[in-house]
MIGUTOR-54998 format. One record per residue: residue in one letter; x, y, z negated of N, C-alpha, C, O in turn. Coordinates in steps of 0.02 Angstrom, whole numbers, padded with zeros to 5 digits, always signed. Last residue first. Layout:
BEGIN
AXYZXYZXYZXYZ
...
This chain:
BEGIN
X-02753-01794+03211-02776-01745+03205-02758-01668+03219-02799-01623+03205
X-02642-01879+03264-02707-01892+03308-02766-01808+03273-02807-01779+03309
X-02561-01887+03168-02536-01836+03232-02581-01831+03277-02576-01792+03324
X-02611-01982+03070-02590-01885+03070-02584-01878+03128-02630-01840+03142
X-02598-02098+03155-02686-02066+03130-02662-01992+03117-02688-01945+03148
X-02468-02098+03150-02502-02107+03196-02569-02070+03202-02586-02026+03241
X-02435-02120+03017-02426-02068+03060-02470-02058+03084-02515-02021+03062
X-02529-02235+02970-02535-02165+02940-02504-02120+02993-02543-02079+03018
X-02440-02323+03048-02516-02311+03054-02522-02252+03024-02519-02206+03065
X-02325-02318+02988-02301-02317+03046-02386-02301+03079-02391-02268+03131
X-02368-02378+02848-02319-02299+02884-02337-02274+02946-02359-02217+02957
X-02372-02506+02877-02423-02464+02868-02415-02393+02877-02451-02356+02910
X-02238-02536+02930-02304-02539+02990-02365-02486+02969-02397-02447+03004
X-02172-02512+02802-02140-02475+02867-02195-02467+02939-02198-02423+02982
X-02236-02626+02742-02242-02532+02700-02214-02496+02763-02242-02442+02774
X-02203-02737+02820-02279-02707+02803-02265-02643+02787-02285-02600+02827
X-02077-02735+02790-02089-02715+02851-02178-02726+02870-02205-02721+02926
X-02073-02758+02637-02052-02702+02690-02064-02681+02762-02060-02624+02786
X-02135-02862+02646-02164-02825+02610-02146-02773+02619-02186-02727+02615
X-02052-02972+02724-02116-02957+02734-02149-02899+02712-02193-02877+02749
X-01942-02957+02626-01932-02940+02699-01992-02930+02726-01995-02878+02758
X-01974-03024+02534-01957-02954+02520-01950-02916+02579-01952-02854+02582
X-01979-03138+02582-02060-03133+02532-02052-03033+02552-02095-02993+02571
X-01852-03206+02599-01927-03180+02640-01993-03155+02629-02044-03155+02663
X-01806-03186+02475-01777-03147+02537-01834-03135+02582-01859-03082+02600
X-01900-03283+02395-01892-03204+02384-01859-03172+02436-01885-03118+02447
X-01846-03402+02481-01941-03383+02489-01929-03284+02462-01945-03235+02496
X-01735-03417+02461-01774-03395+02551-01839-03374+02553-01875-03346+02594
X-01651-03452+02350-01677-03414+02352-01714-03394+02402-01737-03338+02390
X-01595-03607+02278-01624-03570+02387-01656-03520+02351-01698-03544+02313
X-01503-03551+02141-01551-03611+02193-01572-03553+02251-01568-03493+02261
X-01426-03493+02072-01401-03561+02097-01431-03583+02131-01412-03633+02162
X-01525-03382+01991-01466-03399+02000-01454-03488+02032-01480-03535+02003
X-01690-03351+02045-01642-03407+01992-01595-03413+02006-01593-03459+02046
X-01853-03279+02053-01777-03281+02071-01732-03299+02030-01727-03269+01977
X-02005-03282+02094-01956-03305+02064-01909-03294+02082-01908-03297+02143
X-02140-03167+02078-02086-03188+02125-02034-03193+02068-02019-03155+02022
X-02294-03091+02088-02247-03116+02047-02211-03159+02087-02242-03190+02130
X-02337-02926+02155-02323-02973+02139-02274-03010+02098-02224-02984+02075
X-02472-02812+02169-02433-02828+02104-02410-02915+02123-02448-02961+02110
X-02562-02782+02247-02514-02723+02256-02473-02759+02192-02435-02719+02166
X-02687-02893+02188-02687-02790+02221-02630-02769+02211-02628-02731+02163
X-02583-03022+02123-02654-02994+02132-02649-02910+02163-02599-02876+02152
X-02536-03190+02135-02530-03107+02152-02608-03082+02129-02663-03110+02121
X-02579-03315+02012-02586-03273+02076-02585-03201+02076-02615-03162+02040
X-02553-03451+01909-02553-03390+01918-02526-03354+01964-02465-03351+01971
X-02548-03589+01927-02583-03562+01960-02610-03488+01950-02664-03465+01971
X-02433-03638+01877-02436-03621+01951-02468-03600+01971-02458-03578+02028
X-02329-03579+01744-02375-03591+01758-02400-03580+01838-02392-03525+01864
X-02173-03602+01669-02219-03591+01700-02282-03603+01743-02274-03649+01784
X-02114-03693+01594-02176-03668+01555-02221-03629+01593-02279-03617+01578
X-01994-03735+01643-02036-03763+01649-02124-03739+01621-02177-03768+01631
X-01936-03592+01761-01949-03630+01688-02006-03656+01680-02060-03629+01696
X-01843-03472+01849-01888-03539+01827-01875-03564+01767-01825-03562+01731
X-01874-03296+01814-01828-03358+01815-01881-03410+01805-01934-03408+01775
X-01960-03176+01908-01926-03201+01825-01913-03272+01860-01933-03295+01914
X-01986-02991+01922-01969-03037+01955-01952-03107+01893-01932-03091+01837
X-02147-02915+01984-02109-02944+01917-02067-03024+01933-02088-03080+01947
X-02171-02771+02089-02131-02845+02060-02112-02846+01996-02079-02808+01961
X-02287-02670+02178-02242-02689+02093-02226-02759+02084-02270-02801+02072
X-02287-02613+02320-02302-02671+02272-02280-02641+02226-02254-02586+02231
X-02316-02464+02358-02354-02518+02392-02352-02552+02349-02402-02549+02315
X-02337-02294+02289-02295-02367+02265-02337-02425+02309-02396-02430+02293
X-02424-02220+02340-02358-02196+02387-02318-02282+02339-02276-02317+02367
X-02587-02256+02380-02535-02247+02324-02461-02271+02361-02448-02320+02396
X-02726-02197+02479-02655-02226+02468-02600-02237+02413-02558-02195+02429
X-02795-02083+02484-02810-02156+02454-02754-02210+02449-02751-02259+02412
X-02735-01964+02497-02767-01969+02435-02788-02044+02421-02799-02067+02365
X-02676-02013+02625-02636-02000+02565-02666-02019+02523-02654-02073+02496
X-02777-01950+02700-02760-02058+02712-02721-02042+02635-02749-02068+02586
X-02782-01844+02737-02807-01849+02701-02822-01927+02656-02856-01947+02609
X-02592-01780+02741-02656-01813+02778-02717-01823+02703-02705-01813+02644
X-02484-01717+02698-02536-01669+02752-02593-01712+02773-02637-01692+02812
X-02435-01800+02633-02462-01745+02567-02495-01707+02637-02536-01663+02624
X-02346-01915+02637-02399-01901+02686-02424-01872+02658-02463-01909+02629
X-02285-01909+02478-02310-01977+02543-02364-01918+02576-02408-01887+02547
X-02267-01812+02407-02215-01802+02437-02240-01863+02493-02213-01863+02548
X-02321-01820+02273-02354-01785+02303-02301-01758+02377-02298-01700+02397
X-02323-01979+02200-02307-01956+02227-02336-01885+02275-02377-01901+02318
X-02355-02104+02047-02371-02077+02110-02316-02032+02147-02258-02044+02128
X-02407-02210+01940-02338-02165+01941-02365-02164+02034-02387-02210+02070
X-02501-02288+01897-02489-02224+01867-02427-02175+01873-02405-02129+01838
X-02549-02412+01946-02572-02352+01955-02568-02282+01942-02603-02234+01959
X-02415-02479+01957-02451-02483+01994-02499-02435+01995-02499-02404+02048
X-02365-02464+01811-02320-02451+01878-02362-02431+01949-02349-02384+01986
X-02484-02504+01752-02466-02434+01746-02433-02423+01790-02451-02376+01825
X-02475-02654+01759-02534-02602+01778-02519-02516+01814-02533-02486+01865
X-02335-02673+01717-02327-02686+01774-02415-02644+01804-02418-02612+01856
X-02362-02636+01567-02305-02606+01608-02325-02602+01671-02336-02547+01696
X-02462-02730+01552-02475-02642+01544-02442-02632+01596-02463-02622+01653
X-02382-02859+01555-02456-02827+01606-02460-02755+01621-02461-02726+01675
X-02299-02842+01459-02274-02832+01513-02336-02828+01567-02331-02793+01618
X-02378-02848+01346-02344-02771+01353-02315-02792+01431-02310-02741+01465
X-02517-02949+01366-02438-02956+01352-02412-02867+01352-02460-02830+01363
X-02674-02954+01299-02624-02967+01352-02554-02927+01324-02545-02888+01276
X-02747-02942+01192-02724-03004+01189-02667-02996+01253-02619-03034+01252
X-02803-02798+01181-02807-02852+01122-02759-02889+01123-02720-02888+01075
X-02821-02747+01312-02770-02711+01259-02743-02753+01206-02685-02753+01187
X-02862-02855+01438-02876-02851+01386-02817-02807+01335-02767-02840+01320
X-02865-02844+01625-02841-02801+01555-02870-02814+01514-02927-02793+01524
X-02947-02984+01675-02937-02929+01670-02898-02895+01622-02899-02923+01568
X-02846-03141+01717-02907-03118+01720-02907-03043+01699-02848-03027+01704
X-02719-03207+01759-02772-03192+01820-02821-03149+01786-02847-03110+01826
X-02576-03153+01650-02610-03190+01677-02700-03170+01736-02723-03113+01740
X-02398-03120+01634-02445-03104+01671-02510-03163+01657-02491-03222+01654
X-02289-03147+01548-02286-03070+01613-02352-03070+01617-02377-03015+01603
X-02279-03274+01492-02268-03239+01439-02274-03137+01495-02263-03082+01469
X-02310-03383+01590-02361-03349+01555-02340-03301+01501-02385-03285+01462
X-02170-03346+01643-02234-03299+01679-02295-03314+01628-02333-03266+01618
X-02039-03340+01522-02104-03381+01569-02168-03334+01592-02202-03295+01558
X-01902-03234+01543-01964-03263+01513-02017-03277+01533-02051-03235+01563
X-01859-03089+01583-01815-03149+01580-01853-03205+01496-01839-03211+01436
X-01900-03015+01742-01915-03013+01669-01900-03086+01653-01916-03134+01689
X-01882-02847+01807-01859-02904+01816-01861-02942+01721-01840-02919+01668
X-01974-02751+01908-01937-02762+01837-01930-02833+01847-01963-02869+01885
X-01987-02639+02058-01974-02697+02031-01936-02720+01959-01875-02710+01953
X-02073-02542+02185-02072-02554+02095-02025-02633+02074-02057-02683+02088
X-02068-02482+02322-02090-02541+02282-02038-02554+02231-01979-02571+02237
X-02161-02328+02408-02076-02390+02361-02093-02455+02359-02135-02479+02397
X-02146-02220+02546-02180-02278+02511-02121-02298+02460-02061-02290+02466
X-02067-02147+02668-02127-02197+02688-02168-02234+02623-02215-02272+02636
X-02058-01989+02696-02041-02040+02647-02115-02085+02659-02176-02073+02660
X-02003-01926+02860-02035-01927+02797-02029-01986+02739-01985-02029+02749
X-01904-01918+02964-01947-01870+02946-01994-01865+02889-02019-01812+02871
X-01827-02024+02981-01814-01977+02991-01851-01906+02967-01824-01852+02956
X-01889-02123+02851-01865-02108+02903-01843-02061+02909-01827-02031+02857
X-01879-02225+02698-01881-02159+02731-01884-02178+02800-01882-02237+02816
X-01920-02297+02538-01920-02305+02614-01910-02251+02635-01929-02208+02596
X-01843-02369+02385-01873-02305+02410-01869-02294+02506-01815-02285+02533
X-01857-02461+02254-01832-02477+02328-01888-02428+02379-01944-02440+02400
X-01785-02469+02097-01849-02432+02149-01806-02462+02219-01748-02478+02228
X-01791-02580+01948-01757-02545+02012-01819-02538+02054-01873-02568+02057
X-01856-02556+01808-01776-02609+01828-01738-02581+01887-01679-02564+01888
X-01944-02425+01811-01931-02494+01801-01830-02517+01813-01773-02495+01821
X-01988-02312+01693-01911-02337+01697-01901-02407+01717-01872-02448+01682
X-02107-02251+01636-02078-02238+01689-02000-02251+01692-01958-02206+01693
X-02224-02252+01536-02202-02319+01572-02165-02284+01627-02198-02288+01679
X-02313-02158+01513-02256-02181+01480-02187-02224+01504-02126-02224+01492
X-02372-02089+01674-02392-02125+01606-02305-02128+01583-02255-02111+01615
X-02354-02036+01791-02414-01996+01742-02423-02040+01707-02483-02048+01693
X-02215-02004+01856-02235-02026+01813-02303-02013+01784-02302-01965+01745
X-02161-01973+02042-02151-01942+01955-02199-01989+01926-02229-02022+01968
X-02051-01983+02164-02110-02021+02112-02082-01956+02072-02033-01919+02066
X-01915-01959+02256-01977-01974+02267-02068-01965+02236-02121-01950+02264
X-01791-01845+02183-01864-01919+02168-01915-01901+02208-01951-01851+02205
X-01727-01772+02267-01694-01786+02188-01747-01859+02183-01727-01917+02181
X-01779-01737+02376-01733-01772+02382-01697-01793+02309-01645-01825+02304
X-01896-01689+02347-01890-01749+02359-01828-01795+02373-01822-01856+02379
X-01930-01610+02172-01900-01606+02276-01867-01667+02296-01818-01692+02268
X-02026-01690+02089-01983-01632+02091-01965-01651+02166-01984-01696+02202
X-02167-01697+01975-02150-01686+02051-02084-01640+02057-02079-01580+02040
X-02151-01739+01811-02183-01701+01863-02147-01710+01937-02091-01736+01939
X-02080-01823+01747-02162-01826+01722-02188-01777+01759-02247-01764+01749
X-01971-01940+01831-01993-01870+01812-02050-01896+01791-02074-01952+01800
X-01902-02103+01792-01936-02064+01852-01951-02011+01814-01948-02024+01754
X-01758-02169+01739-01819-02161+01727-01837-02099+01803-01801-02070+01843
X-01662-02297+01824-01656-02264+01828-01739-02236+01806-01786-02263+01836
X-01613-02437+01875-01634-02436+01815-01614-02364+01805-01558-02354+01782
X-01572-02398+02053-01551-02460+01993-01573-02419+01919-01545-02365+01911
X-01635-02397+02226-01610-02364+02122-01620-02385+02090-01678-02402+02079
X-01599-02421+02361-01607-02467+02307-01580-02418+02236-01526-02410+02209
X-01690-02359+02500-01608-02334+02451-01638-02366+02381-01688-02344+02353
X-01656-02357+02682-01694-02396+02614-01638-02389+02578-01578-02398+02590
X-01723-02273+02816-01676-02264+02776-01682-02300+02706-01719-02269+02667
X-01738-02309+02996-01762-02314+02929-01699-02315+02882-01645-02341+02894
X-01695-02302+03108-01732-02216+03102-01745-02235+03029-01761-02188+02992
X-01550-02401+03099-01602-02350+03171-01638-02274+03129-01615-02218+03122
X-01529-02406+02948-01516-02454+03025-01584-02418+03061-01644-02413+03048
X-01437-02419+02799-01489-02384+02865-01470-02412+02923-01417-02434+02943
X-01458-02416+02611-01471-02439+02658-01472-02413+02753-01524-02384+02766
X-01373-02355+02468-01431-02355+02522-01405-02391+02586-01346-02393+02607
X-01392-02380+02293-01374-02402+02350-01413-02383+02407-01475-02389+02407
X-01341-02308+02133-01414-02300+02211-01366-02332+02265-01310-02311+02277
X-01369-02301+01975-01335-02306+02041-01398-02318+02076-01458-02329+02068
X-01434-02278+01841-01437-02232+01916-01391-02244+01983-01380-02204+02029
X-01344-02395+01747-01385-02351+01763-01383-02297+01816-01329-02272+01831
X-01212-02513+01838-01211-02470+01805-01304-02417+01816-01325-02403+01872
X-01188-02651+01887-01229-02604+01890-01252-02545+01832-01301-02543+01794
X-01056-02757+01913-01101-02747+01848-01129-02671+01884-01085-02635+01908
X-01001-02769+02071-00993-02772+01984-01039-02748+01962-01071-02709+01998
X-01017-02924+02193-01056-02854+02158-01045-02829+02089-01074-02859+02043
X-01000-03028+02292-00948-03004+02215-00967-02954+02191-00922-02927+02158
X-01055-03051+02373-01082-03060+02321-01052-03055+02266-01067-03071+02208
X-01001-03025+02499-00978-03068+02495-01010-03109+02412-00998-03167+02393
X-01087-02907+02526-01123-02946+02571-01084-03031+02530-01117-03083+02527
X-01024-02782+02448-01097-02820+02454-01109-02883+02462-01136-02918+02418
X-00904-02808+02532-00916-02851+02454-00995-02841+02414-01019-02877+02370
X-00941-02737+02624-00892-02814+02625-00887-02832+02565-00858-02885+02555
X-00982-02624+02607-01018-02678+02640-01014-02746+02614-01052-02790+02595
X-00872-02573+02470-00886-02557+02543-00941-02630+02535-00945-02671+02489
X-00891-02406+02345-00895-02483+02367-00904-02521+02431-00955-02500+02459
X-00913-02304+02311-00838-02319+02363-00837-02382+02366-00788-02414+02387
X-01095-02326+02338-01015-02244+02337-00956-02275+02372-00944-02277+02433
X-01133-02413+02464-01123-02403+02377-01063-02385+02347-01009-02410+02334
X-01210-02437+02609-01148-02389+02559-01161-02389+02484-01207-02359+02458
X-01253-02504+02765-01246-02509+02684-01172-02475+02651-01112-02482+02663
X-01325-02534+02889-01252-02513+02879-01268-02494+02791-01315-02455+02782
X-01395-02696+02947-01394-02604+02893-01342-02593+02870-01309-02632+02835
X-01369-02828+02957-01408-02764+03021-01395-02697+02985-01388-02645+03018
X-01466-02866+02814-01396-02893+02862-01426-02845+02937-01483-02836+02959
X-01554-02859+02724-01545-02806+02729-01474-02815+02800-01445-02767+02825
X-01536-02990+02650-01613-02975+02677-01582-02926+02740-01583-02948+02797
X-01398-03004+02606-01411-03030+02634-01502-03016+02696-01513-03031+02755
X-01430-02886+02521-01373-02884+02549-01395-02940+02625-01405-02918+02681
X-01518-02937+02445-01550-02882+02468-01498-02868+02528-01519-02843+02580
X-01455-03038+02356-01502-03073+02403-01541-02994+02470-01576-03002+02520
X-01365-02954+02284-01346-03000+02311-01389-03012+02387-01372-03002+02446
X-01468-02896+02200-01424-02844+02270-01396-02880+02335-01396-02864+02395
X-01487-03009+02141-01545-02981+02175-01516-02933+02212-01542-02925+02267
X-01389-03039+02064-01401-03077+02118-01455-03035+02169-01454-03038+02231
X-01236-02941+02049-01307-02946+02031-01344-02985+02085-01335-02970+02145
């Protein structure tokens, strides 16, 4: 799968386990077919990153070590979660579906219309505001404004139909990824966005332990 593929590569430094699968064929990109609820995890020093593959989320809060998230809409089964930890708490996710058709057919700049916008807007809305967590920082009061999902990705293939001047917008990006070509901008795009969700973390403590 290319995107484990490229996570393999992001993720270089992290001792990596996928059940009896070793490192060494992570990394070499021979990855077999992904079976529903697999979980890859990730770890290097105090951070723990565990990739869940097309797996639905609860409609309530369960113990954190089963899920992170639960669901307060329909919409709870993206493509794959990429769930943060440390030693001591759960830092955050980021949401990602992966969608095989021109971005003007995912997304466009101006507001929710029910009428005219795509089912994959909803989707990607709802990811973003409607699936939470009572397990992020649940002792601070930073929590309640926070939503424990940082991004939502919609990830999709080039094509000429796409359009350039459709832009990220609040916690929702769009990012290409294409079999055969430099992938560096999504490796680095994904690398940035983690080690933002790990800094902003890393502030929330901070401010808790100050109280």
């Amino acid at each position: 799968m290319l995107f484990i593929k490229n996570c393999s590569i992001l993720l270089d430094g992290y001792k990596g386990t996928f059940f009896d699968i070793s490192s060494e064929v992570l990394t070499s990109g021979n990855v077999p077919y992904l079976n529903n609820n697999t979980k890859v995890i990730f770890k290097k020093g105090r951070v723990r990153i565990e990739l869940v593959y097309d797996t639905r989320l609860p409609y309530k809060s369960v113990p954190l070590e089963v899920c992170p998230l639960h669901a307060e809409t329909s919409k709870n089964r993206p493509d794959l979660r990429i769930d943060v930890y440390d030693e001591e708490h759960y830092l955050g996710s980021i949401l990602i579906d992966f969608k095989y058709r021109p971005l003007r057919n995912i997304w466009n700049n101006g507001p929710f219309n029910p009428k005219f916008d795509t089912t994959s807007k909803k989707q990607l809305l709802e990811y973003k505001n409607s699936i939470v967590s009572d397990h992020f920082f649940k002792d601070s009061p930073l929590a309640k404004r926070i939503n424990a999902v940082r991004e939502v990705w919609a990830v999709y293939p080039e094509n000429p139909k796409n359009i350039e001047n459709i832009s990220n917008v609040d916690r929702i990006r769009l990012v290409e990824l294409t079999p055969q070509e430099n992938n560096q901008y999504f490796i680095n795009t994904l690398d940035k966005s983690l080690n933002d969700l790990i800094e902003e973390s890393d502030m929330i403590k901070s401010l808790v332990n100050e109280r």
